[in-house]
C-alpha positions in Angstrom: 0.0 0.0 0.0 1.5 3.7 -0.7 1.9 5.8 1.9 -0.8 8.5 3.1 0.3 12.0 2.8 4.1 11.1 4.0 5.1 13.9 6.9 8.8 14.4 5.6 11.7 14.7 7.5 10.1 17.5 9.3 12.5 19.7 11.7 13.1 19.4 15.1 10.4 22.1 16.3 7.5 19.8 15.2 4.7 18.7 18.1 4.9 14.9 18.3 1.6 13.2 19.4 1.3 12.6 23.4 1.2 9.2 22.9 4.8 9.0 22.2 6.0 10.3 24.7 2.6 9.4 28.0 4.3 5.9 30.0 1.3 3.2 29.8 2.4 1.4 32.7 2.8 5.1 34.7 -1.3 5.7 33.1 -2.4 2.7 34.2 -1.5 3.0 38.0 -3.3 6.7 37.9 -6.0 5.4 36.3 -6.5 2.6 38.8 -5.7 4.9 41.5 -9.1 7.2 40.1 -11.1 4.0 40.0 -10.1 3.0 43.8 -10.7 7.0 45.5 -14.1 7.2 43.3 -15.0 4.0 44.8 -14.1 4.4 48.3 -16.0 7.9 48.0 -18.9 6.7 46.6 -19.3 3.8 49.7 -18.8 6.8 52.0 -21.3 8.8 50.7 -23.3 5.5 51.3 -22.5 5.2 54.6 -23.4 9.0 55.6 -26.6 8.1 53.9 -27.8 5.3 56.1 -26.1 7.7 58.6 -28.2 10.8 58.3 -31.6 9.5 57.3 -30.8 6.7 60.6 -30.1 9.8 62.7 -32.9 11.9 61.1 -35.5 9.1 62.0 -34.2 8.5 65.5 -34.5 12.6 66.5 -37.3 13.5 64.5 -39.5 9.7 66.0 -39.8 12.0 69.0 -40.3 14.9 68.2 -42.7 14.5 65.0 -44.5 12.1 67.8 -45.0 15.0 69.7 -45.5 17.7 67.2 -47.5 15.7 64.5 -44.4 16.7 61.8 -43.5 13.7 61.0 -45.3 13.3 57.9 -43.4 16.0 56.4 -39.8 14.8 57.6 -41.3 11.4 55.8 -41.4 13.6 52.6 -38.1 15.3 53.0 -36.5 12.4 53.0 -38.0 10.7 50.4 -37.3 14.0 48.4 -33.5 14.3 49.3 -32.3 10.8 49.4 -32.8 10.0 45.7 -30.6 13.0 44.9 -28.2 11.7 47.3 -28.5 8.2 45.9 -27.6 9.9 41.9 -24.3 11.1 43.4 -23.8 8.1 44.5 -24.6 6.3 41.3 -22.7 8.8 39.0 -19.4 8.4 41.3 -19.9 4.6 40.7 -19.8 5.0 36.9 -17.1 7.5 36.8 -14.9 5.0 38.5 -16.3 2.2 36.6 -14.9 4.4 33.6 -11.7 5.1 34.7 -11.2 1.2 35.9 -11.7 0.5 32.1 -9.2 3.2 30.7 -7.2 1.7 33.2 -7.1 -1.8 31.7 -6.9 -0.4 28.2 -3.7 1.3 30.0 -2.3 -1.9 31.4 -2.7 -3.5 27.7 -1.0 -1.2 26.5 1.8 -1.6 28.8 1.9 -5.4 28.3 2.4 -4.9 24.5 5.3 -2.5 24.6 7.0 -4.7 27.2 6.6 -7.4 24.7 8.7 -4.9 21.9 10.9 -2.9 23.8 13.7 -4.9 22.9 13.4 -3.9 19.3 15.6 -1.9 17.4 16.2 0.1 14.2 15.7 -3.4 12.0 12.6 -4.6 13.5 10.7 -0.8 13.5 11.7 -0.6 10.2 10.6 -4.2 8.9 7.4 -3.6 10.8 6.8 0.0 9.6 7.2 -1.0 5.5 4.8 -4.1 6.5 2.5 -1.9 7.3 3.3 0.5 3.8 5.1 3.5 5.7 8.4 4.1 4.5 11.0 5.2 7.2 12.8 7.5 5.2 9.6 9.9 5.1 9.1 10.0 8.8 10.8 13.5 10.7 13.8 11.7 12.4 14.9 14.6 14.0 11.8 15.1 16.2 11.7 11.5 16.9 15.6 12.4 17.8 14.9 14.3 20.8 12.4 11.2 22.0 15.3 8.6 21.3 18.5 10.5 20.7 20.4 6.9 19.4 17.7 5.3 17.6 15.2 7.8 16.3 12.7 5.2 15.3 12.5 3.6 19.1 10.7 6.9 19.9 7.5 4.7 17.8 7.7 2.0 19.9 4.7 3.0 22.3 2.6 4.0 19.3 3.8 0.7 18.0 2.2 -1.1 20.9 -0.9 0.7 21.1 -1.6 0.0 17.7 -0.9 -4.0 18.2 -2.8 -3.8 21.4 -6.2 -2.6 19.4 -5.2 -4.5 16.2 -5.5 -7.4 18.7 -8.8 -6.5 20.6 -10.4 -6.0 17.4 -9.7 -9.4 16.1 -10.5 -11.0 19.4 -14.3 -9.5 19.3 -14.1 -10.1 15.8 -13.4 -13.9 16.3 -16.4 -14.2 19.0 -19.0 -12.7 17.1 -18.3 -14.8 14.4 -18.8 -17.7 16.7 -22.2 -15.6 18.1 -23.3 -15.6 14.1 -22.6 -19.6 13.6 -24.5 -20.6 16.9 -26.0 -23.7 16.3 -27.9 -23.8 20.0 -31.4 -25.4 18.7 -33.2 -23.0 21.1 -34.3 -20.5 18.6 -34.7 -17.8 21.2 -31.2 -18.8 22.3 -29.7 -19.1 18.7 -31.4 -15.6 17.9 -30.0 -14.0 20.8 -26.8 -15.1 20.3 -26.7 -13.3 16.6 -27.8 -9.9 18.3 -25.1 -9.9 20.8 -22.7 -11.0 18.2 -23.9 -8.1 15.8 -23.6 -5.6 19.0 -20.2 -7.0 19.3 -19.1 -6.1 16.0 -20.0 -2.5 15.4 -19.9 -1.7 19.3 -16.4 -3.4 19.9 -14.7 -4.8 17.0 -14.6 -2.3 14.6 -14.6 0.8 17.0 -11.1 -1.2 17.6 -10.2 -1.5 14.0 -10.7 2.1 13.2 -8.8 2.7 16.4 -5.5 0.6 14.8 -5.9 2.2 11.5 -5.7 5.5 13.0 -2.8 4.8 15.3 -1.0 3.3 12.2 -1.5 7.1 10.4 -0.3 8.7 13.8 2.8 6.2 13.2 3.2 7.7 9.4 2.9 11.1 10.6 3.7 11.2 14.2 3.3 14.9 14.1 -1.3 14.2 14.0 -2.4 15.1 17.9 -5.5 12.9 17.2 -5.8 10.6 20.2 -9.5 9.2 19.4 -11.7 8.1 16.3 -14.0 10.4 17.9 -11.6 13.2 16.9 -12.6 12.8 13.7 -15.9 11.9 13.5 -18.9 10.1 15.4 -20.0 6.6 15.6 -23.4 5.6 14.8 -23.9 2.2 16.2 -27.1 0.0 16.0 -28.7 -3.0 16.6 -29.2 -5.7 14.0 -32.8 -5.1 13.1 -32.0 -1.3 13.2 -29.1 -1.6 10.8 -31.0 -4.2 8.9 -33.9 -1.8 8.1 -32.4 0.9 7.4 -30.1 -0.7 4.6 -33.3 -2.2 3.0 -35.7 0.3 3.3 -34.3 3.9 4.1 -31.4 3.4 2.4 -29.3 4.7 5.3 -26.1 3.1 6.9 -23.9 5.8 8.2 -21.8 3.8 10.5 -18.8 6.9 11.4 -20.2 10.8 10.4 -16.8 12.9 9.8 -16.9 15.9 12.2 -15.9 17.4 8.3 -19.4 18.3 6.9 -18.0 18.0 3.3 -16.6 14.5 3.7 -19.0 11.4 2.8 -19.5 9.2 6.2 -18.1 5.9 6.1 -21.0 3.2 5.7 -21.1 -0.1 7.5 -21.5 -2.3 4.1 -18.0 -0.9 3.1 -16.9 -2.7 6.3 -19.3 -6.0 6.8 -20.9 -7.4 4.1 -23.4 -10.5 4.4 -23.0 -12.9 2.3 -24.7 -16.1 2.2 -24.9 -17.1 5.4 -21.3 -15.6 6.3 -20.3 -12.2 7.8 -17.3 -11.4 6.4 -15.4 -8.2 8.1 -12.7 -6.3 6.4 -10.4 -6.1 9.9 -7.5 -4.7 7.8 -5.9 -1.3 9.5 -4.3 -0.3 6.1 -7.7 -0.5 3.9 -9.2 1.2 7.0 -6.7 4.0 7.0 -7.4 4.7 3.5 -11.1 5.1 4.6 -10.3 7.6 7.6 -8.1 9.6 5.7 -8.5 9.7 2.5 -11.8 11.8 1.4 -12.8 9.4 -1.2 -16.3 9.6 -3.3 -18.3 6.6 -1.7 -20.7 4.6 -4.4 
């Protein structure tokens, strides 16, 4: 494959994406660290729940006895503690979110421990694999990563990219087994094929576009895109909503570029049915070309 818009051997003064330079394994740990203060908040502000409406009911019993206002700290409480009980629910996510950045950290980490030994040869075998040419890349920015071995300064993008490459072919592989099901329980075997379908545009591909894009930040390590969603929005759906809106609307947006004038890229450019097979074009170089190169769609 030819190489997308080469950056050139840029000077010295050009930005180079965070990635390059962020420590996974260093992420990970504050990521984790997040995840563990939002939980341990969110089981105290549980606690002080229980707490207050507990010492609420226990001073007011009295006194509402006596006064005939208890009806009205009843309501108060059944006013506040739901809003109370949100906090609590949102801190829960947030943590939730950060535990899963945090694993996508720690992946990340385990991949570049599995390359760090490589050197000049291997970046540049694996770079002209992939149809990037090492002479076009801006050595002397990569320089002041990796003053010895310019190239070595790729090495984290390298692993990020193998770390989605292999999550998307991993969700890939199990909703293919999710489309074969053989379960003679139709309600089964039918359920399987929805969470298999869910799978693929939710998972899988979100996974592929992220490799393809992290193979263009490799090509031009100058881009300070971190995210698909830098470049455009998903549009995800169900089976039987993607189904009917191929057949009869004639609508399958599956990414809308945040660029108005580009064409979106459609999911039957990606999965096609055929037969009884799905087949899935997983390949990060055809799905480069799609992300960044405006092409008229037919």
């Amino acid at each position: 494959m030819a190489n997308i818009a080469p950056a050139g051997n840029a000077n010295a003064a050009v930005q180079l994406n965070s990635y390059i330079t962020e420590v996974p394994e260093k992420n990970a740990k504050q990521l984790r660290s997040k995840a563990l203060a939002l939980n341990v908040l969110a089981i105290i502000t549980i606690v002080a729940i229980v707490a207050i409406v507990g010492a609420v009911l226990a001073v007011s019993l009295g006194i509402g006895a006596m006064t005939g206002t208890m009806p009205f700290i009843l309501v108060g409480l059944a006013l506040t503690t739901p809003f109370l009980s949100m906090g609590t629910s949102k801190l829960r996510a947030m943590a939730s979110t950060y535990s899963e950045k945090g694993a996508i950290e720690q992946g990340v980490a385990d991949e570049l421990k599995k390359i760090t030994h490589w050197r000049t040869p291997e970046i540049e075998a694996f770079l002209r694999e992939k149809g990037i040419d090492p002479n076009q890349l801006p050595i002397d920015a990569l320089r002041l990563v990796s003053p010895q071995e310019p190239l070595r300064a790729l090495l984290p993008l390298i692993a990020r990219f193998n770390y989605n490459n292999s999550k998307a072919h991993a969700s890939e592989v199990k909703a293919q087994e999710g489309f074969v099901d053989t379960n003679p329980d139709p309600v089964v075997h039918l359920n399987a094929r929805r969470l298999a379908w869910v799978r693929l545009e939710s998972d899988a591909l979100p996974n592929a576009l992220k490799a393809a894009l992290l193979l263009q930040i490799i090509s031009q390590p100058h881009l300070l895109y971190r995210n698909v969603e830098d470049l455009g929005q998903y549009d995800v759906k169900h089976f039987d909503q993607r189904f009917f809106g191929q057949q009869l609307d004639q609508e399958d947006t599956y990414l809308k570029f945040n660029d108005a004038q580009r064409e979106p890229i459609r999911l039957g450019e990606i999965v096609q049915i055929q037969g009884r097979a799905v087949q899935v074009n997983m390949d990060p170089q055809a799905l480069r070309q799609k992300l960044f190169i405006p092409a008229v769609r037919v």
